[in-house]
C-alpha positions in Angstrom: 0.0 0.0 0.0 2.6 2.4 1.2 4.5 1.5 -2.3 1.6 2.3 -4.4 1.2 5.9 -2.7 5.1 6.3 -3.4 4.5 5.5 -7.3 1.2 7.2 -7.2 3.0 10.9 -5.8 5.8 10.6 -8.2 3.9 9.9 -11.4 1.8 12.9 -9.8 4.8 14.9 -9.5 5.5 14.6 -13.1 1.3 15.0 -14.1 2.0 18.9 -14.0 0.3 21.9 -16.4 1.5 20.9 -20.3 4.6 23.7 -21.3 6.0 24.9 -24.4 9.1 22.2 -25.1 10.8 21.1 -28.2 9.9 17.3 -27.9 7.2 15.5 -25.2 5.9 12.3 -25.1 2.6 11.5 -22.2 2.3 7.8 -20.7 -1.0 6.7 -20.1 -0.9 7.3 -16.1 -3.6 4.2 -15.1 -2.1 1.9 -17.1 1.6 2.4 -15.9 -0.1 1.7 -12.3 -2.0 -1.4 -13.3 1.1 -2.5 -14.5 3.7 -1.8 -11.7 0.3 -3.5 -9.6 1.3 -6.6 -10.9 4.7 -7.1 -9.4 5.6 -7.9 -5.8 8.3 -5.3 -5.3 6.5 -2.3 -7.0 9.7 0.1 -5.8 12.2 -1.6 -7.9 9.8 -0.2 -10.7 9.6 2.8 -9.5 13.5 2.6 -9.8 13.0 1.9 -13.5 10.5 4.7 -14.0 13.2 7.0 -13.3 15.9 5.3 -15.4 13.7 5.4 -18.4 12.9 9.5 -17.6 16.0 9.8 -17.2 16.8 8.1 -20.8 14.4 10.5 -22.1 15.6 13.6 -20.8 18.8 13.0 -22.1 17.5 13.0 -25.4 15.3 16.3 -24.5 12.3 14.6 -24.2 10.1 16.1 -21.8 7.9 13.2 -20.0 4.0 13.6 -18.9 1.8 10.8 -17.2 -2.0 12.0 -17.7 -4.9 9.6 -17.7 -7.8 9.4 -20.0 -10.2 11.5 -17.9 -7.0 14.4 -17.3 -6.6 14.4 -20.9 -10.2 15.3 -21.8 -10.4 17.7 -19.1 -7.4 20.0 -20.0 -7.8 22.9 -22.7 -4.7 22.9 -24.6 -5.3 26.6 -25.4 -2.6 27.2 -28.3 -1.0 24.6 -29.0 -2.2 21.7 -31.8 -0.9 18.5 -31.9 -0.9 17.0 -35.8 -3.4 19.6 -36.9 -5.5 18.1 -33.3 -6.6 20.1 -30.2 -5.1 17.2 -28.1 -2.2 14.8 -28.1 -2.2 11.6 -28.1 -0.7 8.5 -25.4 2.8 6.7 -26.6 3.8 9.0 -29.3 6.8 11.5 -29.5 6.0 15.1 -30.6 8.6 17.7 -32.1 7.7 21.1 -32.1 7.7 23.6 -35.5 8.1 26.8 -35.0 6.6 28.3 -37.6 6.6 31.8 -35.9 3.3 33.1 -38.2 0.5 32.8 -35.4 0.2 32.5 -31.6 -0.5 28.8 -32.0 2.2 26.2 -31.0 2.1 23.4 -33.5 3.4 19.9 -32.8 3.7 17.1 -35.0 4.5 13.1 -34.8 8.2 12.2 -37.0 6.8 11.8 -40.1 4.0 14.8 -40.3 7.0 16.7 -38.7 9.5 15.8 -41.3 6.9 16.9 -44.7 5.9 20.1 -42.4 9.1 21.6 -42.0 10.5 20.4 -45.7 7.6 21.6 -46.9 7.3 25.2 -44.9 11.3 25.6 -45.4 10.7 25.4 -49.4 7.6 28.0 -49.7 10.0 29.9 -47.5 12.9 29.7 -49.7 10.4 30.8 -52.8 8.6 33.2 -51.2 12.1 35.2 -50.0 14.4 34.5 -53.0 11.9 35.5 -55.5 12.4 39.1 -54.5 15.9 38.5 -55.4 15.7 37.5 -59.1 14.6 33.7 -58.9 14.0 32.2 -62.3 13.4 28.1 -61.8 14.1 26.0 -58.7 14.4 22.0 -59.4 14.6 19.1 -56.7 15.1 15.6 -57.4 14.1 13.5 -54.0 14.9 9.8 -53.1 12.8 9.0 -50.4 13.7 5.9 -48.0 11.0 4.6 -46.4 11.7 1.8 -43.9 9.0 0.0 -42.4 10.0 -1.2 -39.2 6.9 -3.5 -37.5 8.0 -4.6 -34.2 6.0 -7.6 -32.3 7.4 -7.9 -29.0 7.0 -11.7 -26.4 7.9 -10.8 -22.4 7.3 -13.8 -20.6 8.0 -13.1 -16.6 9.1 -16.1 -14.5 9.3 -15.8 -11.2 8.6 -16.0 -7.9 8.0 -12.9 -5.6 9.3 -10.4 -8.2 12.4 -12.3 -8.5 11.9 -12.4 -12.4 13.4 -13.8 -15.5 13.1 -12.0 -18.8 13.1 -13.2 -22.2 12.1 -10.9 -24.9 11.8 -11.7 -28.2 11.3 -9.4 -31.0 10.5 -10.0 -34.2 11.8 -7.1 -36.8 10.4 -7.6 -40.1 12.0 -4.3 -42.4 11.0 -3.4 -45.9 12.8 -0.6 -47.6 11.3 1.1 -50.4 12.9 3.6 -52.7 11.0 6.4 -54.4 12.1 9.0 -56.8 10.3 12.1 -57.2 11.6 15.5 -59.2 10.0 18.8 -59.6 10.2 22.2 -60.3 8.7 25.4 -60.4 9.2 28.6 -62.4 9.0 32.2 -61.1 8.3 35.2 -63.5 10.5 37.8 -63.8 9.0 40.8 -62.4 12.3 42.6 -61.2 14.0 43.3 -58.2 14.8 46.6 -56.5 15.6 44.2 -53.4 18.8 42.3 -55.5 20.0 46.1 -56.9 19.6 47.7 -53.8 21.6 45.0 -52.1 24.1 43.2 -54.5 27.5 43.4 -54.1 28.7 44.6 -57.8 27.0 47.9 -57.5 25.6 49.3 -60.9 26.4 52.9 -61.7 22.3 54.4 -62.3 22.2 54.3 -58.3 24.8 56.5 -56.0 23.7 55.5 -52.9 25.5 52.3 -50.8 24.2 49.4 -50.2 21.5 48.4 -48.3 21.7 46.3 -45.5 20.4 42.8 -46.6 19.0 41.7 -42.9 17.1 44.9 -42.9 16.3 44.3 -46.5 14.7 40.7 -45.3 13.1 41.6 -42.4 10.8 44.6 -44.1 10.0 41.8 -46.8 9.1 39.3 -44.2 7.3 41.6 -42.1 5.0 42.1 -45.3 3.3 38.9 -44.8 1.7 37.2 -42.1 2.8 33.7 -43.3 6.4 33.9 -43.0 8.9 35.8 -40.3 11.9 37.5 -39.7 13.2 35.1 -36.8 13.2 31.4 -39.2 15.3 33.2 -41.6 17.7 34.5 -38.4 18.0 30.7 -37.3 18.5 29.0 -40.2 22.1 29.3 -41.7 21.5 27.9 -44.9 19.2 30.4 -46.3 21.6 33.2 -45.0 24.4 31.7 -47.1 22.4 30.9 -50.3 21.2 34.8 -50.1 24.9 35.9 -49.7 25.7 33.5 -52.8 22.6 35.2 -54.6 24.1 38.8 -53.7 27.1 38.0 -55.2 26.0 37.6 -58.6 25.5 33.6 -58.5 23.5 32.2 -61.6 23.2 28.8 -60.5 23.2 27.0 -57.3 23.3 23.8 -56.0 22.9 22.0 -52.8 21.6 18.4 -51.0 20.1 18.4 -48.6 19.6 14.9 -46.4 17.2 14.1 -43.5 18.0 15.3 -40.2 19.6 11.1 -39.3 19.3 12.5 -35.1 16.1 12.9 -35.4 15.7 9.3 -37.1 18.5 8.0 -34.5 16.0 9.4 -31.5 12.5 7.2 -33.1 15.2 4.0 -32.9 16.2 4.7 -29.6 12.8 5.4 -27.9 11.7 1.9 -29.4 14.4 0.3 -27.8 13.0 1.4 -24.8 9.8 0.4 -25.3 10.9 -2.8 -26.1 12.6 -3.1 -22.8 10.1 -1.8 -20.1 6.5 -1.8 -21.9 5.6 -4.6 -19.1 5.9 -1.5 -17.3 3.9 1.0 -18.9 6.2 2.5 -21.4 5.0 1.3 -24.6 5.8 3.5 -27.2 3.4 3.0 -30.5 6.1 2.0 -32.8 3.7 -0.7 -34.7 3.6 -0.2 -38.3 6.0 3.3 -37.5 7.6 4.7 -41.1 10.6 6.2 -40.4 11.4 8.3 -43.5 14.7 9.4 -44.4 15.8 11.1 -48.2 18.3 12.9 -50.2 16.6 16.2 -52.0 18.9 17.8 -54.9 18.3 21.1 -55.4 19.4 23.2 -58.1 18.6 27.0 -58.1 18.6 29.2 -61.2 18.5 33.1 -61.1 17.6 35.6 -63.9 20.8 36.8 -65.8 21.6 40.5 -63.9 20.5 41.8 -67.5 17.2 41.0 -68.0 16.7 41.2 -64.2 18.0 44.9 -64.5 16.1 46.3 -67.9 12.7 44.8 -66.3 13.7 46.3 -62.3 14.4 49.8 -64.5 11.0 49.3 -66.2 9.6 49.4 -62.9 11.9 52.2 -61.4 10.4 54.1 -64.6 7.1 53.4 -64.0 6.4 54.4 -59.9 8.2 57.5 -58.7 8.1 56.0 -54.8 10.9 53.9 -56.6 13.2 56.8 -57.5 14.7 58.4 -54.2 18.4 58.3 -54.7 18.4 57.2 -58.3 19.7 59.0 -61.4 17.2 58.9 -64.0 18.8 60.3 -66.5 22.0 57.9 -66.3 19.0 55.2 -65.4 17.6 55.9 -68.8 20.8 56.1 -71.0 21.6 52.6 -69.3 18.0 51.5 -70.2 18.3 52.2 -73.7 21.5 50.6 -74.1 20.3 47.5 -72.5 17.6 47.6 -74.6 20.1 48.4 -78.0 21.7 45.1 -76.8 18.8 42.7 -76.5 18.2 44.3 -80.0 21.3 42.8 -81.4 21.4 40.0 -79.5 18.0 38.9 -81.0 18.8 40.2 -84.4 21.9 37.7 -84.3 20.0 34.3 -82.8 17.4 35.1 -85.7 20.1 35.4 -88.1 22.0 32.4 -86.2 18.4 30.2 -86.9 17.7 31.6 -90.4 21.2 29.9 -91.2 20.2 26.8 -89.4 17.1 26.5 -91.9 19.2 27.1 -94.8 21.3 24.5 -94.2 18.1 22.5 -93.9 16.8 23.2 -96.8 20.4 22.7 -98.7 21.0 19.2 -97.6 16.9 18.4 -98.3 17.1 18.7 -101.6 20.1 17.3 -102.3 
């Protein structure tokens, strides 16, 4: 009796308000004590409950015991849990900041994994087509691995004093799948690239603008997107920096994040260990998803992407502080003189082509 109070006041202790965290799991809180019930010496579990918290905290896993009734009773006021208004027993939740609403959004592995890939790409299109994007392709090799898990504890013993065997049956199916893509973006100028590029062109007098400024007044235009993912997230800095200095094409992989893949492994070998316990962690039928995305990035050539930013310049005075219009216009008419010749040549270049056609046709 006095052991079941213990075990009952320290899953309790841990039955506190839900917090902001970056990764929780909750544990059904009546089944853990019918389990731990059926033993003689309940505090050696109680021992093991710790060990596994402690398992799970290492991993920053934050660890909540709430029962059925608890659950339905709380108001998780803004937070959502896979698109839900309340989480789920045995499951591991990652958190995605998203930063465009008051609501905290948490999702299981593989909702978290298309989320983020997903939000990080609208991101990437949304900001870089301010900066002259043309095209973006990906070509994507997802590995699925099935991993079903069927675990056999059989207990023998006598007053607690157990033996353990545990058989587990790991049937794995790997499946590869290929997907490509890609998306085109008009070109529809960009003030932003001019204002900000590194090889500054000689219609403007004025320095360079500074390009975390630049971002945060785009971002700030839109309720979708913020200022603080771009801050955190290293790889978007250093593809704009590429982009200021003059970069036609880019390319970059970009692989799943293996530690959070490493973490679903590890929290099943723990289920598989002390779910006669409580701590069964719903890994039946779990698909752990890693891939390999290859992007490549194409801007618009600074030419074009300057004549149609000039057109614009020309057409709103609210563009023209600190420009030089006349020098703006000599340099739009000699941009436009050379997209004269350089058509006039692939037209004479094509008319030779189907000359030779014709030739060698009739011969």
């Amino acid at each position: 009796m006095i052991d079941d109070i213990i075990i009952k006041s320290h899953l309790d202790g841990k039955s506190k308000m839900f917090m902001d965290c970056d990764k929780f799991i909750i544990f059904d809180k009546d089944n853990l004590l019918n389990c731990i019930n059926k033993y003689w010496w309940q505090l050696r579990q109680l021992r093991n409950i710790i060990k596994v918290e402690n398992k799970f905290k290492k991993r920053g896993i934050t660890v909540y015991y709430y029962s059925y009734e608890q659950i339905s009773k709380m108001n998780f006021i803004n937070f959502k849990f896979d698109d839900k208004d309340k989480p789920e027993f045995n499951k591991i939740y990652f958190k995605f900041d998203k930063c465009e609403s008051n609501i905290i959004d948490f999702y299981t592995y593989n909702n978290f994994l298309r989320i983020s890939e997903n939000y990080k790409y609208d991101f990437f299109v949304f900001l870089f087509s301010k900066f002259g994007l043309k095209e973006m392709n990906w070509d994507t090799t997802f590995n699925n691995e099935e991993n079903i898990n069927r675990d056999l504890n059989i207990n023998i013993g006598v007053n607690d004093v157990n033996t353990t065997f545990e058989y587990t049956n790991n049937n794995q199916n790997i499946n590869n799948l290929n997907m490509k893509g890609k998306k085109k973006i008009e070109n529809t100028g960009s003030s932003n690239f001019f204002n900000c590029c590194y090889s500054r062109s000689f219609w403007y007098s004025y320095c360079a603008h500074n390009i975390d400024d630049t971002v945060k007044n785009i971002l700030n235009s839109t309720d979708k997107y913020c200022y603080h993912y771009y801050e955190k997230n290293n790889s978007l800095k250093n593809k704009l920096q590429n982009r200021l200095g003059d970069i036609l094409v880019d390319d970059y992989i970009v692989t799943s994040n293996s530690e959070n893949i490493n973490l679903i492994k590890y929290v099943m070998k723990i289920s598989n260990k002390y779910a006669n316990i409580g701590f069964d962690f719903n890994s039946n039928n779990i698909s752990t998803e890693s891939y390999t995305k290859k992007y490549r990035i194409q801007y618009y050539e600074r030419d074009e992407l300057e004549l149609t930013t000039m057109e614009q310049i020309k057409s709103n005075t609210n563009l023209q502080t600190e420009i030089n219009m006349d020098i703006l216009n000599r340099r739009y008419n000699d941009l436009n003189e050379k997209n004269k010749n350089k058509m006039e040549l692939q037209f004479k270049r094509l008319k030779s082509k189907l000359n030779k056609f014709k030739s060698s046709d009739t011969v």
